[in-house]
N, C-alpha and C positions, 0 to 999 in steps of 0.2 A: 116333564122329562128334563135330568139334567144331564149335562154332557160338558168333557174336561180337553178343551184342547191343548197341545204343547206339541212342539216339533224340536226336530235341528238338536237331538242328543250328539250327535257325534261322538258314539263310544269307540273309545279308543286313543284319543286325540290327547297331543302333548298340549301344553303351554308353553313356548318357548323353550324345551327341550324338559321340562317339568310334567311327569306323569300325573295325569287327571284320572283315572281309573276310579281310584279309589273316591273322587268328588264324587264323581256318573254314579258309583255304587247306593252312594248316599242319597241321591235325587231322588234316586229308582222309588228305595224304601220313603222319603217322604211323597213322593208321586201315591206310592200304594197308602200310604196313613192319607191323604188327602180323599183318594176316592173314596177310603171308609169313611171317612168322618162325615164327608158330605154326600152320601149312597147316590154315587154317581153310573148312569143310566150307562155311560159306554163315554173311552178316553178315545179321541183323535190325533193319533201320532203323524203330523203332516210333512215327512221324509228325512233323510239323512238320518235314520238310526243307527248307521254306522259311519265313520270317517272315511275310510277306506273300500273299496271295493272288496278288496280281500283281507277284510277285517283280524286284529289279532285275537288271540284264543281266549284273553283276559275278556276282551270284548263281547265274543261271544257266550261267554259264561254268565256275563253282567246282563245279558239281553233273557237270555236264558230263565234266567233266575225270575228279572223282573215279567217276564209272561208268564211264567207258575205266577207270582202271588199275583198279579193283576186279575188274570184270569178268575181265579177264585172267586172275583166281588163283583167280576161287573165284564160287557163287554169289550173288547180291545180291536181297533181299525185301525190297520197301517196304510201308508202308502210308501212308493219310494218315491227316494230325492237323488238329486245329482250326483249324490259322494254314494249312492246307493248299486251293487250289483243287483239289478233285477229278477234276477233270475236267481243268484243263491239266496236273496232277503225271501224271497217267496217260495221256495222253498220247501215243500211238506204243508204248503198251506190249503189243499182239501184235507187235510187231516186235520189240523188246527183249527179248522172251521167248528169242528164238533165241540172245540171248547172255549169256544167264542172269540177266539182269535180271527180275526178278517184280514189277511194280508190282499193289499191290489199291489200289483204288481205288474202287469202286463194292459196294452194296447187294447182286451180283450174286457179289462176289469170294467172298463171306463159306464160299457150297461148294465154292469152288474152290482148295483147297490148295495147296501146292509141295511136290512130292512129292521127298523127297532118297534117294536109294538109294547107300551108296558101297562096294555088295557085300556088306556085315557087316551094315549095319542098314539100315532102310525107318524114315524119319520122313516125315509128315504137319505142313506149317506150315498151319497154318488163320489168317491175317492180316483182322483186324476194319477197316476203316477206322473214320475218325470219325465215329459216329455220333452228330448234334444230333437229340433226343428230338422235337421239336413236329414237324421236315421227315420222320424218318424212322418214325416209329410207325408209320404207316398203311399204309407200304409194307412193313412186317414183320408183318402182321395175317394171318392167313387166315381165310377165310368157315367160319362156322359154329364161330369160338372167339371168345371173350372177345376182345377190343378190346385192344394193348397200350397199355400207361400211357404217359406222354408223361414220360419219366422215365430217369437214364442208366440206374436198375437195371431198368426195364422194358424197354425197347430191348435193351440188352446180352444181357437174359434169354431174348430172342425170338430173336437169335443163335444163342445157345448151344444154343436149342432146335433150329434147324436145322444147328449143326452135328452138334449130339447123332443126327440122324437120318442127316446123311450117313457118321458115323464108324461107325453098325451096318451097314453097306452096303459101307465099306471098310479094310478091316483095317490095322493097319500097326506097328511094333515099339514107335514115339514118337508122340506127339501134343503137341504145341505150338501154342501159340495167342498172336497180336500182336495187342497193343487199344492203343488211346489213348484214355487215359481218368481219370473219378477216384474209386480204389475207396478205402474205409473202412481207415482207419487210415495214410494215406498223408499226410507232411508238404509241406506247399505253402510256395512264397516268394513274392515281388514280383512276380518275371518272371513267373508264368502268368496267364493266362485263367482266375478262378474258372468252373469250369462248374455249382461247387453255385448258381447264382446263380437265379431265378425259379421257386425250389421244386421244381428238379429232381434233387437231391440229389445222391449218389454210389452207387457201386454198393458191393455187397458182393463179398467175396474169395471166399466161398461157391460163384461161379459160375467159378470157377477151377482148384477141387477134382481135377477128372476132368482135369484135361493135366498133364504130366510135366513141362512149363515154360511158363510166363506171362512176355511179354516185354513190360514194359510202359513207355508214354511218356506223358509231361504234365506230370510233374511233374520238376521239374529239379533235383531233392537225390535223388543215388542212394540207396534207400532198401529194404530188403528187407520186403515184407507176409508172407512166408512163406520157407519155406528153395526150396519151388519160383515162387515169384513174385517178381518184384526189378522196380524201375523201374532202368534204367541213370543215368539223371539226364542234364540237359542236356552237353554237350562241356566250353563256359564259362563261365565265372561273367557269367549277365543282369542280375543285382541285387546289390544290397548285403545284403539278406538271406539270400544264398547264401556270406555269406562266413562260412570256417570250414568247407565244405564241399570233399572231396576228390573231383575230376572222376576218370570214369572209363569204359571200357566193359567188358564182362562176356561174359569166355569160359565157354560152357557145354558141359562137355564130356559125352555121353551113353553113353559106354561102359561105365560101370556100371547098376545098377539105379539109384540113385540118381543125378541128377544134380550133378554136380559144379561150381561156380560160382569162378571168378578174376576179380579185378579187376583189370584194368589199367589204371594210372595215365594219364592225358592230360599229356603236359608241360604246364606251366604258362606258356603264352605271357606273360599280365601279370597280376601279383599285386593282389588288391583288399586297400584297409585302410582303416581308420577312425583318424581321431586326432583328440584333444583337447587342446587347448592354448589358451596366448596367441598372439595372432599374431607380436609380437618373439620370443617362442621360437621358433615352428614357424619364423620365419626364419632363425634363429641357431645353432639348438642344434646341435649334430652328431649327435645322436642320432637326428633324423629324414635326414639324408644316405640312408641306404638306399632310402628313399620316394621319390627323386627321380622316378622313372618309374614307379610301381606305380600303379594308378586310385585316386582318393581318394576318403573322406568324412572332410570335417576339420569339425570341431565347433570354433568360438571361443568363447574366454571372457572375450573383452573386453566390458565396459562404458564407454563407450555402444560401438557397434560403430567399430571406426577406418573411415575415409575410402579407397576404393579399395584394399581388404584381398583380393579376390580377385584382383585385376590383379597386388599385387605379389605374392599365393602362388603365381599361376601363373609366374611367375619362378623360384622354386623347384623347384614341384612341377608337370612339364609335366603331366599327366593329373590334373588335380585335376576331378572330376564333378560333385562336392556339396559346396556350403559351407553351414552351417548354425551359426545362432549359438544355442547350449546355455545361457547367464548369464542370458537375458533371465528378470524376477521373472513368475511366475506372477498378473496382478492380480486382483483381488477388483473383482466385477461390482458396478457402481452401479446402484439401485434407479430406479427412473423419475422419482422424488419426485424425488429427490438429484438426477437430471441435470439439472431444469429449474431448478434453485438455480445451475446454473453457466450462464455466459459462454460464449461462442461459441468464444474463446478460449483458455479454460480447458478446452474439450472437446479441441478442439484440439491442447493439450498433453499429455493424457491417452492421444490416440492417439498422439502421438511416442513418449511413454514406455513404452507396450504394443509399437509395432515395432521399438524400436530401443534399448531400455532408457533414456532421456536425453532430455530437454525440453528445446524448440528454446532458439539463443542469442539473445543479442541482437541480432543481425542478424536473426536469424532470426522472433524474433516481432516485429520493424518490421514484416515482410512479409507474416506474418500478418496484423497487424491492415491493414494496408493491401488486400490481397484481402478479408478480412471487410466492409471498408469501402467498396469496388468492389461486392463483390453487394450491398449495400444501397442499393446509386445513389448514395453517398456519393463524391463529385469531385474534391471539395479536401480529403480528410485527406492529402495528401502535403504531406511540406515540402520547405526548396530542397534539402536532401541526400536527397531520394528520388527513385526511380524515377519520373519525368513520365509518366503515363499519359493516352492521346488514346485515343477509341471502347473505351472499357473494353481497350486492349490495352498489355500493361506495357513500356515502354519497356528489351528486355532489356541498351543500352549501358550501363545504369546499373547491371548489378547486376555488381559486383566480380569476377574469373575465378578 
């Protein structure tokens, strides 16, 4: 029996204000060439098939789409994840059931398995939705036991305990289990949802132990916790701190006693990178030519910063994401004492030099002191070469283009 995990699509989802749609579109179709080619027994989608709760329409058509052709070859298991609305992702799913689509989605899924038989073996998917600790504690509680913890390893643990109970009740050759979630030892980036956040920590691998494979999502750097636990990681690259990381999804093949794990590569729609430079380099040089279309993070090193430096790298480099200037001096904080010794002026310049490396010019602090001398009700510090200002408002013909 082979089986294809991958989670964390997030259809829908920008890069730095850069539509991915059309990436996601493309995954979908190599998603479906892969289960062909390697007649895959049933795909594990382990949450966040959507970015949003209330997904956009482009989103949903791409989801749409990829369940027709999925469907066709093989079966398909979802669960939801935390960017997941429960209740619309599940949606029509005792009807989808008939065509091999398994959505879990609810608190109720959790004994409700997908049972895969393909004559040789009998597996057992037992699919977690996302469980949020503070909503779902109570309703995994039963009378007359301790109270579960408001906690992912409490929640998760209140699971396992009821799947623990339906697995003695039904036999089967595999036992697999889908969580989204974030268990101990797992590496996080940019793109997620910390859910260790309000002292609800993470859970341990520990509760992992008893399944033959753990298919897990949330974190989007494919990352193995164990030889039978793997996150598959996100499809593409959501942040800059995922860069360096190789996309991928994760055939699991069970016909041994041991599970057997392949990764397959995701083609790489558009490559992320980071550069540093001058800006007359990064315009010039040939050596960044390759970068013309790859998503950026470019670091400048200019002092003071030049004049309209993203407008012209984006002449360069179409998908440039993040500009961020790297030279500016780190300054040393002025004591309280020390600020009140300075001029209104002089702070003034203080802060130009902090954001921009370079203290205004000559034009530039006329106009200071000329605004300084506006909010004090001061009327007439303009001379005939300045700005004419009427009801405290600056006369903007006068300021040079």
């Amino acid at each position: 029996m082979r089986l294809l995990h991958t989670s964390d699509w997030h259809l829908g989802r920008h890069f730095h204000g850069f539509d991915l749609i059309d990436a996601q579109r493309r995954f979908i179709e190599h998603l479906v060439e892969v289960v062909r080619a390697e007649r895959i027994d049933a795909v594990l989608v382990a949450g966040d098939i959507y970015d949003r709760a209330i997904p956009s329409l482009d989103a949903v058509e791409v989801f749409e789409h990829g369940l027709a052709e999925l469907s066709r070859l093989t079966q398909v298991v979802i669960s939801s994840g935390n960017h997941d609305s429960q209740r619309r992702l599940g949606f029509g799913g005792a009807l989808m059931e008939r065509a091999g689509v398994h959505f879990r989605t609810h608190l109720g899924d959790i004994t409700r398995p997908v049972l895969l038989d393909n004559g040789r073996m009998r597996s057992s998917i037992y699919a977690i939705p996302f469980l949020e600790p503070y909503t779902t504690a109570a309703h995994l509680g039963d009378d007359g036991v301790a109270p579960v913890r408001r906690t992912h390893e409490g929640v998760l643990a209140a699971a396992m305990a009821r799947i623990a109970e339906h697995r003695a009740l039904h036999s089967a050759d595999r036992a697999l289990v889908m969580s989204h979630a974030w268990f101990n030892g797992g590496e996080s980036s940019d793109s997620e949802i910390d859910l260790s956040m309000g002292g609800i920590g993470r859970a341990s691998t520990s509760l992992l132990e008893a399944f033959d494979y753990a298919a897990l999502g949330h974190l989007h750097k494919p990352q193995a916790l164990a030889d039978h636990v793997r996150y598959s990681g996100s499809p593409l690259h959501y942040s800059f701190s995922e860069l360096g990381s190789s996309k991928q999804s994760l055939i699991v093949d069970l016909s041994s006693a041991q599970p057997q794990i392949t990764a397959v590569p995701v083609p790489v729609d558009r490559e992320i990178h980071e550069l540093r430079d001058s800006l007359e380099a990064l315009l010039t040089a040939p050596v960044y030519e390759p970068y013309r279309h790859a998503f950026l993070r470019i670091h400048l090193t200019d002092l003071p910063v030049p004049e309209q430096a993203a407008n012209l790298l984006r002449q360069r480099f179409l998908y440039l994401a993040d500009l961020r200037v790297t030279a500016l001096p780190v300054g040393v904080g002025l004591e309280v004492e020390q600020l009140r010794t300075l001029s209104t002026l002089d702070i003034c310049n203080l802060f130009l030099g902090e954001v921009r490396g370079a203290q205004a010019d000559v034009w530039e602090q006329r106009r200071l002191e000329l605004a300084i001398a506006y909010g004090r009700g001061i009327t007439d510090a303009a001379t005939d070469d300045d700005a004419a200002c009427e009801d405290d408002d600056i006369d903007v013909a006068a300021v040079p283009e």
